[in-house]
Legacy VTK file of the C-alpha trace (Angstrom):
# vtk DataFile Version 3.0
C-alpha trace
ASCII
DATASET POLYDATA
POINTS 121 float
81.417 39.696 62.680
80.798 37.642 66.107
83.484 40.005 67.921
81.401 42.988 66.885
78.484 41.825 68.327
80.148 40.700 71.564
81.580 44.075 71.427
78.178 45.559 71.075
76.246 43.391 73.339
78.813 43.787 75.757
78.708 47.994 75.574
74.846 47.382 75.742
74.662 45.373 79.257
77.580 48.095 80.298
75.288 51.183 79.416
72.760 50.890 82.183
75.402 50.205 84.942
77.556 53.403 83.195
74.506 55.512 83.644
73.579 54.540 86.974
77.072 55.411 88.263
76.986 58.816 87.442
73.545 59.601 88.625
74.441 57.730 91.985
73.948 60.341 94.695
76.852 60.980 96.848
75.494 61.270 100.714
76.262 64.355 102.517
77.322 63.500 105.909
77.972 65.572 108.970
81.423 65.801 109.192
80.771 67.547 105.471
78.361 70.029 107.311
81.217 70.483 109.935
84.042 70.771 107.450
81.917 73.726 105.655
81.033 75.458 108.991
84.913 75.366 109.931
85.548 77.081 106.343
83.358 79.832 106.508
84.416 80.764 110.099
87.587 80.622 108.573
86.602 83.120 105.657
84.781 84.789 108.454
87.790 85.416 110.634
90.046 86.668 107.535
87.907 88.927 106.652
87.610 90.669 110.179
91.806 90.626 109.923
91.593 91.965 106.777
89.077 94.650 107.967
91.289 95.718 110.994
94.685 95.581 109.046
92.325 97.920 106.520
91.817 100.090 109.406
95.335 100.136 110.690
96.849 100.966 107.170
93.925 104.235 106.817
94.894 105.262 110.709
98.418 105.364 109.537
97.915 107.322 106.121
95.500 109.505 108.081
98.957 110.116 110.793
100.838 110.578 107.846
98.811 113.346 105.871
98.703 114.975 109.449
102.686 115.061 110.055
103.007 116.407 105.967
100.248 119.228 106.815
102.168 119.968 109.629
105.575 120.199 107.879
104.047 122.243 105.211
102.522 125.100 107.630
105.210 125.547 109.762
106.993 125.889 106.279
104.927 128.326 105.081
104.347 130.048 108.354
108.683 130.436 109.083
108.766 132.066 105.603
106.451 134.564 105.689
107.612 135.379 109.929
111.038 135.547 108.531
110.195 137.821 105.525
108.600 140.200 107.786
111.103 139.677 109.840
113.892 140.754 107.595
111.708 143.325 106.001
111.411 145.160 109.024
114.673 147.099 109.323
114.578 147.977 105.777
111.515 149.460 106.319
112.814 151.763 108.963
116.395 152.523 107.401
113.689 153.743 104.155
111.534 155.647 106.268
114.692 157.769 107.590
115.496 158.255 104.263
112.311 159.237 103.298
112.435 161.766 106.323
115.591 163.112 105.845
114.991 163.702 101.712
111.282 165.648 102.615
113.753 168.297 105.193
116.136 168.672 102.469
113.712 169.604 100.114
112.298 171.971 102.215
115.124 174.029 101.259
115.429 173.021 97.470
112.269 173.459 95.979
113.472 171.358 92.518
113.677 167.893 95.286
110.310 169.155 96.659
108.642 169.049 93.027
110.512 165.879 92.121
109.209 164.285 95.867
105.332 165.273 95.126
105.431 163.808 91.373
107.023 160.186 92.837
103.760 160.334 95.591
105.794 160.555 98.638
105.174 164.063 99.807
LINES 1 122
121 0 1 2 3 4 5 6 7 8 9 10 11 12 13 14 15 16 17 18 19 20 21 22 23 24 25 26 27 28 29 30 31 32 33 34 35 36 37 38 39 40 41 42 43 44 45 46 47 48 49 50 51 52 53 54 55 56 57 58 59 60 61 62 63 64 65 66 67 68 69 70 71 72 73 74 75 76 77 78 79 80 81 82 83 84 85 86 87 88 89 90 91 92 93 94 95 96 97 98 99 100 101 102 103 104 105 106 107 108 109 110 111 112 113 114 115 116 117 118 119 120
């Protein structure tokens, strides 16, 4: 029973001195201040990176949409030259044909009836 209250008394003188360590203040000295100025410059100065290598990566999309939009209308624009292009002798070789059927049917007047119902007299 004596051990328990040595125990006890011993916890009670050690409460006050428990307690007063943890509400001890901890001083905040200048070399604190200095250490927190260095970190935010430091977040300060990633942040501009990050802001520029932001920048750089939207300049290069932007270069990149530019060169595909490029690509896709001179695409677009060889394909239809070409198709008119191509279409153009056909067009001529049907037009003599169409010329030389509407004096042939001015003899035969069956081709001329057959010409005017198909629209091209």
């Amino acid at each position: 029973m004596k051990t328990i209250q040595k125990i006890i008394v011993f916890y009670l003188l050690l409460t006050p001195i428990i307690g007063m360590a943890e509400t001890k203040e901890i001083p905040f000295t200048l070399d604190d201040r200095d250490r927190i100025i260095r970190t935010e410059q430091k977040v300060e100065s990633a942040k501009t990176e990050m802001n520029a290598r932001f920048d750089q990566l939207f300049n290069f999309l932007w270069v990149i949409i530019g060169i595909f939009t490029t690509m896709m209308v001179s695409i677009f624009g060889f394909a239809f030259w070409d198709r008119k292009l191509s279409l153009a002798p056909i067009k001529k070789e049907n037009q003599r044909i169409v010329s030389a059927l509407l004096d042939f049917a001015k003899s035969h007047p069956k081709l001329t009836e057959s010409l005017k119902n198909a629209g091209l007299m």
